[in-house]
C-alpha positions in Angstrom: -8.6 -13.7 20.7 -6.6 -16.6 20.0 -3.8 -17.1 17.7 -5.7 -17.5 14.4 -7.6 -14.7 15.1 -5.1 -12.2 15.4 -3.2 -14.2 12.0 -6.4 -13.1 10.2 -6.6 -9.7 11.7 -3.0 -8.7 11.0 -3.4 -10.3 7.5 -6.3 -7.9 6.6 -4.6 -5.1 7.9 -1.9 -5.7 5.5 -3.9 -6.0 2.6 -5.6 -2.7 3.9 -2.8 -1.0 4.4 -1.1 -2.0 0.6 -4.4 -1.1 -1.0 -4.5 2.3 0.5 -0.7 2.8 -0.2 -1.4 1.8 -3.9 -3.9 4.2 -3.8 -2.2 6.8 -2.5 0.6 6.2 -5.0 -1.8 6.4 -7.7 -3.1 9.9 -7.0 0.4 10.9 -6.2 1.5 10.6 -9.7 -2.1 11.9 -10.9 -1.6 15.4 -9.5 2.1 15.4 -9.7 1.7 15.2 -13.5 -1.6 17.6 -13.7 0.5 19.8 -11.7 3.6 19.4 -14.1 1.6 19.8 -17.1 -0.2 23.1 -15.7 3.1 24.4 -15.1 4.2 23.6 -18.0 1.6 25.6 -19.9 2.2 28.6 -17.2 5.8 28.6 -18.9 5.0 28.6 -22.1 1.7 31.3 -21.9 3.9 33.5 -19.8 7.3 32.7 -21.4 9.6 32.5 -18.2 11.7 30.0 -16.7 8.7 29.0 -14.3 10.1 25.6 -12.4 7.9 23.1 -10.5 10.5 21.6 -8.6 12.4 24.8 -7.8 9.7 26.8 -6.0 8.5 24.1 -3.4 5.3 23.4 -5.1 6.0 19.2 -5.4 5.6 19.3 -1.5 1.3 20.2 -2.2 1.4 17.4 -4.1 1.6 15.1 -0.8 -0.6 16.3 0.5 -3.2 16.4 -2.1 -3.1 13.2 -2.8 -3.6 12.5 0.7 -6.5 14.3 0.2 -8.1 12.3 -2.5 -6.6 9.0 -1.1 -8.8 9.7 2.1 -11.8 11.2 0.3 -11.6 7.7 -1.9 -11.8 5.8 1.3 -14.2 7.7 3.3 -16.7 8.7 0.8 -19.0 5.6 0.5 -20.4 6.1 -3.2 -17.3 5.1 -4.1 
C-alpha cells in the first residue's frame, strides 16, 4: 500500500472508531438513567434507602451498553 492508502485507511478507522464511541456513549447514558429511574421507583414502592451507586450496580451498566453498542453494529437491519 502506498502512503495515501494507508492516510485513507487510518482516516476511516478514525471516523469508525468516533462513531462507535459516540454510540457507545449514547447507550451508556440510556441505561444509566433507565437504570436510575427503576431504582428510583424500587425506593419509593419499597420505602428504603435503596442506592444505585452504593451497591455496585453502575458497573452493569458498562457493560450493557456494550451490549447494545455491538448489537447496533452487528445487526444489519439496523
Amino acid at each position: 500500500m502506498n502512503v495515501m492508502g494507508v492516510e485513507k485507511l487510518l482516516c476511516c478507522a478514525r471516523l469508525g472508531v468516533a462513531s462507535f464511541i459516540k454510540t457507545y456513549l449514547a447507550a451508556l447514558l440510556v441505561v444509566t438513567v433507565k437504570g436510575e429511574m427503576f431504582v428510583l421507583s424500587l425506593r419509593i414502592w419499597s420505602k428504603e434507602p435503596l442506592t444505585f451507586w452504593g451497591n455496585g450496580l453502575w458497573q452493569v451498566n458498562f457493560i450493557l451498553a456494550l451490549f447494545f453498542t455491538l448489537f447496533y453494529y452487528v445487526n444489519p437491519n439496523t
